[in-house]
N, C-alpha and C positions, 0 to 999 in steps of 0.2 A: 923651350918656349914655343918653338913651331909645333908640337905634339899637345902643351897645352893650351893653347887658341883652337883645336879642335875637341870638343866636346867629347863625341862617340869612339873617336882614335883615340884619344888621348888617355879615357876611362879602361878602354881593352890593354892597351899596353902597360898600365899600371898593375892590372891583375896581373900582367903575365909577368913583369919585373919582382910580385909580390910571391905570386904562386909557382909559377914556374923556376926564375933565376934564380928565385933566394937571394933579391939583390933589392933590401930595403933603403938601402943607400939613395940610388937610382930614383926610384918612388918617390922618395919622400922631395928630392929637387924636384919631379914631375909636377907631385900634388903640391908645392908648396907655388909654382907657378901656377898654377891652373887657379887655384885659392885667391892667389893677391889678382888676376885679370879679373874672376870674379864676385870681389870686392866682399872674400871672406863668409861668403854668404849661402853657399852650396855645401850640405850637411855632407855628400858624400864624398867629396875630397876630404874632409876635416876628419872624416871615420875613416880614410886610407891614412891619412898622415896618423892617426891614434894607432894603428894597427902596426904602422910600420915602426915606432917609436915604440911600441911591445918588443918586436921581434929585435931590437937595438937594446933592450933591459932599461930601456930611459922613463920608466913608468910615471913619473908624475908628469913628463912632458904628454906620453899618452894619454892620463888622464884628462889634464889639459883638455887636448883634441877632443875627444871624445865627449865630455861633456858639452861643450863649444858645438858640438854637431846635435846633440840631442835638442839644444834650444832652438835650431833651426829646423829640428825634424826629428819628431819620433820613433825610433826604428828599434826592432827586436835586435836585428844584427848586434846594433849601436850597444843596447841594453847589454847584451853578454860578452862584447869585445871588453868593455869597462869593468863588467863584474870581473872579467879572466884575469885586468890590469889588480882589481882588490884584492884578490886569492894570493897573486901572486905577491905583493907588497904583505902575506898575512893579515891580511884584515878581513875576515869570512862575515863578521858583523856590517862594515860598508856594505858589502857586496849581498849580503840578506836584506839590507836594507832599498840596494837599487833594486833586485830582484822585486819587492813588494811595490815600488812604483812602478814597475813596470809593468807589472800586472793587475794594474787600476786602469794602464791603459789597453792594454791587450790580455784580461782574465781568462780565456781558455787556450792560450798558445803552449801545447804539450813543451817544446825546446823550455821557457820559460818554467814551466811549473818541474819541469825535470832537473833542468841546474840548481835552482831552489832546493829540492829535494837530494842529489847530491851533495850540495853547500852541508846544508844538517845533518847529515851523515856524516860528514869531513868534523863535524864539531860534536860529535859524537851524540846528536842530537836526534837518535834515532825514533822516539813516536812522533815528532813533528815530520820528519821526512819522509814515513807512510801514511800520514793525512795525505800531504803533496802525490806521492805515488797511487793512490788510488784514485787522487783527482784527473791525472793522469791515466788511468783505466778505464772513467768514466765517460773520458772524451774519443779515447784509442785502445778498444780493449784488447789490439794485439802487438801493443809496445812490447817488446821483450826486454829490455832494461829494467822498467817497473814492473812486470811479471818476476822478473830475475832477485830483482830487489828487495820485492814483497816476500821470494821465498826464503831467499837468504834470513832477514830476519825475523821471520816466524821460525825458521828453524833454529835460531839462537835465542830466541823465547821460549823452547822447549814446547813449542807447538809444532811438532813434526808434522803431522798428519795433516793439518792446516798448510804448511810448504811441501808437502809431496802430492799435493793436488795442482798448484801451481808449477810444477818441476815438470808435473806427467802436462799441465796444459800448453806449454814449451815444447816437449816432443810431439803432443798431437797439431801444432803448428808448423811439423816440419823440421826443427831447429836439431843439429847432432853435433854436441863436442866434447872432447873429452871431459871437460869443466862440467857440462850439463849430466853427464852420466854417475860420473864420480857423488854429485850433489844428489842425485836420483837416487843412486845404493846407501848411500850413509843417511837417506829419510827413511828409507825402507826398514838400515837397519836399527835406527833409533826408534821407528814407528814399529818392531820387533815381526817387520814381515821378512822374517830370514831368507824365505825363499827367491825372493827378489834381489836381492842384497849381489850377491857374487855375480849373477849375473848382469847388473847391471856394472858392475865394478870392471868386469871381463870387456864390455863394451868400450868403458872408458880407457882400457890400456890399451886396444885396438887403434884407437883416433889419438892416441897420445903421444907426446914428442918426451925428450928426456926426461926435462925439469918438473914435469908435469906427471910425469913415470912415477917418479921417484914419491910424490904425493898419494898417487894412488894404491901403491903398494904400500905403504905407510897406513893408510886407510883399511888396506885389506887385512894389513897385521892388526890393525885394531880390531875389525870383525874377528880375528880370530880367537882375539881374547877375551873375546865379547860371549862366542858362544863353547868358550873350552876348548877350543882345537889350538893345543899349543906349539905343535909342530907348524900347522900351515902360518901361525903368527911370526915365529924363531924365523921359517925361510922368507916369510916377506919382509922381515924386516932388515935381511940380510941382504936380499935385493936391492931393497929401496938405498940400502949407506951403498950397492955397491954404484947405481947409478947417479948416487947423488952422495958423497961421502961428506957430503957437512949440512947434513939431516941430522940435526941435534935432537931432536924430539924421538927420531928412531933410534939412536944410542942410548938415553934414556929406559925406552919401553925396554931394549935387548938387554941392558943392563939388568933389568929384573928380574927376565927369562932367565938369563947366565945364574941370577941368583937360584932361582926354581931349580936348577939344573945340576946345583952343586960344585958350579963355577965362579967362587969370592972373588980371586984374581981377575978375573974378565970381567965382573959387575961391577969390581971398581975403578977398571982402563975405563969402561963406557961411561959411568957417571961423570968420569975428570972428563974426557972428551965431550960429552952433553953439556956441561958448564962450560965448557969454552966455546962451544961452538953458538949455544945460545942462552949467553947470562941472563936475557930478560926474563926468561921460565922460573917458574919456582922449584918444578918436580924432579929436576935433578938433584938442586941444593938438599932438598930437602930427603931425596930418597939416599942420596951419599949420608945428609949427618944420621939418618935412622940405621945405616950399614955400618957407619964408624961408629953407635953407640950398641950394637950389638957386639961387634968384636972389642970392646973395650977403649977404643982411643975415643974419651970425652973433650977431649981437648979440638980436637978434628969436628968432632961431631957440633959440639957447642959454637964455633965458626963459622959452619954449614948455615945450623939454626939463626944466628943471626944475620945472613943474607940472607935466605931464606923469608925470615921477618920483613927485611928492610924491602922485599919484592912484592909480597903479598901478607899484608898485615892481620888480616884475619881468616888466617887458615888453623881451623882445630887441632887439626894432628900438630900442626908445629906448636900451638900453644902448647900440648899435654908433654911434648918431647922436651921441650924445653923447661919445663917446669920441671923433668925427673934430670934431668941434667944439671939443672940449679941445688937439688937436693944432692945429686953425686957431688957438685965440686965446691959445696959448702966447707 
């Protein structure tokens, strides 16, 4: 009560019980004194009390707060502590919806138009969320979020060349990490400038920590099957399970090699280990039942094919496999 009858003391030690201690507990008695002396009417106690009642999981008391503060004061702060409260309740629909008032009253604040554009993204909403990111570019064009953002999905629109323009205006910013170099070689090598390709790759395992390794070598054995060097694919990819041994995707590709190789036994240890390790893929399921319907077991094979299905429902090769397996166990 003595710390809330001071205004300026009162507010610093709130933060620091918020920010520092980790002790919402503490807070929330502060602001809830400081609120009732006075008489419930100061937006920025009502925005600590909503913040701290986040950090407690008690979300609808937070939203409470929080809206309660907005009708005393319009604040961006106020606007994304709320929207954080909807995301996390799953509700990305509220939370696009306060985002859009809140920028009726503050329409160029980049934090705003950037959550927004994250939000749509998170909903898989991705050409609504490069409108927002470029609105964001036209207000700061050296956000590197929306830079980053923008490249990512051009480059999953198969506009490479369009995202290796934005990838290269990130390093001419200055910007180096392994994530950024890695993205840099797999535009080059999609955009089919081979020569680029390894050496930015080389870059990105320089600044790279384990788990991050283990990606980029992954990567590299892609390039290498990309441009026929089977050997340099086989040892990256042998690297990457070794630093990351539940890289499903890399047992999978080695799986193949081993086949290439004249090694059945090993391409079908790695296919069962690629389904286990990551059942939501389809390319395992599906490259075991095409291995179990060349040695003969249709039975195996025909199980594959229908998870397989049940993953990704309109893959051709599985339709055409499945159809010659419906005629074998007719």
């Amino acid at each position: 009560r003595k710390y809330a009858a001071r205004p300026s003391l009162g507010k610093a030690l709130c933060d620091f019980l918020i920010y520092h201690n980790h002790n919402p507990r503490k807070a929330i008695e502060l602001a809830a004194h400081a609120t009732t002396l006075l008489q419930y009417e100061d937006w920025w106690w009502k925005s600590r009390l909503g913040k701290c009642y986040y950090m407690l999981n008690l979300y609808r008391e937070a939203e409470q707060q929080l809206r309660s503060s907005l009708k005393n004061q319009k604040m961006i702060s106020t606007y994304l502590d709320l929207c954080k409260v909807y995301l996390r309740l799953d509700q990305p629909k509220h939370a696009l919806d306060v985002y859009k008032e809140a920028l009726e009253e503050f329409p160029d604040e980049t934090d705003l138009l950037l959550a927004t554009a994250r939000t749509h993204d998170m909903v898989y909403e991705q050409d609504l969320a490069m409108i927002y990111y470029r609105k964001v570019l036209q207000i700061n064009p050296v956000c590197i979020e929306a830079i980053a953002s923008l490249a990512s999905n051009f480059f999953y629109l198969d506009k490479t060349e369009v995202a290796l323009k934005f990838y290269q205006r990130l390093v001419e910013m200055g910007e180096s990490s392994a994530e950024l170099w890695n993205n840099l070689g797999m535009c080059c090598f999609h955009a089919s400038q081979y020569d680029m390709t390894l050496s930015c790759l080389q870059k990105a395992l320089h600044l790279a920590e384990d788990e991050v390794a283990a990606e980029i070598m992954y990567n590299i054995g892609q390039v290498g099957i990309g441009i026929g060097d089977l050997g340099l694919a086989y040892q990256s990819l042998k690297v990457a399970i070794s630093i990351n041994p539940k890289h499903g995707e890399a047992y999978n590709n080695l799986g193949v090699l081993e086949l290439r190789k004249g090694n059945p036994k090993a391409a079908r240890e790695n296919f069962e280990m690629s389904r286990r390790l990551s059942p939501e893929t389809f390319e395992p399921f599906f490259n075991g039942a095409l291995f179990a319907f060349k040695v003969g077991d249709f039975q195996q094979s025909y199980a594959l094919v229908k998870e397989c299905k049940s993953i990704y429902e309109n893959h051709t090769d599985t339709d055409e496999l499945l159809q010659k397996l419906e005629k074998y166990l007719a």
